[in-house]
N, C-alpha and C positions, 0 to 999 in steps of 0.2 A: 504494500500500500504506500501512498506517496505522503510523504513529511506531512502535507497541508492536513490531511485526512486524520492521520494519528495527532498533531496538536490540536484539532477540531475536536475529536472526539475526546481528546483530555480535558480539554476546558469545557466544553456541556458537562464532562462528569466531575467536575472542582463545583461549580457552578449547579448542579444538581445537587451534589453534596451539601453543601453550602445551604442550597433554599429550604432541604429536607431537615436539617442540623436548626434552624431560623421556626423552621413552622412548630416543628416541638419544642424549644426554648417560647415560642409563644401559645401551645397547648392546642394545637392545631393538627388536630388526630387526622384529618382529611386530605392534609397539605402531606402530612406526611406520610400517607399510604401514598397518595400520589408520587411524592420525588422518590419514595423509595421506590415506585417502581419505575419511573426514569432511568436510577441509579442502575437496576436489575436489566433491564435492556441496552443502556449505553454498556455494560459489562459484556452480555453475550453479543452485541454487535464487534466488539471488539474480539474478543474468543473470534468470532465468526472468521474473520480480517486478520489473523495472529500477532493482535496485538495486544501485551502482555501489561498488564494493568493489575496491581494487587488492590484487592476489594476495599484497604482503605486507604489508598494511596494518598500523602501529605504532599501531592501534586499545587504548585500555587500557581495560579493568574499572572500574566503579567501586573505590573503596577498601574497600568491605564484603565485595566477591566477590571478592578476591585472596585 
């Protein structure tokens, strides 16, 4: 797969992580079946693509996209 694709789909999943992490710090059961299952898909699209992502990878954003 090409560079652009694997930091695309690392930052949907920082960024997934992140809104999932945010919905349950504000008690938001619904947000977070949701991003988690963002999370669960950006993982097997990746599996898919062999690209190697640890389930909770401390992957960060650039500084522009925080």
């Amino acid at each position: 797969m090409t560079d652009i694709f694997d930091q695309e789909l690392r930052e949907q999943l920082v960024r997934a992580r992140r809104a999932e992490q945010q919905a349950a710090a504000a008690g938001d059961e619904d947000g977070v079946q949701a991003f988690a299952g963002r999370v669960a898909e950006l993982l097997r699209i990746a599996d898919r693509h062999g690209i190697d992502l640890a389930p909770d990878a401390a992957d960060e954003l650039p500084d522009q996209d925080r």
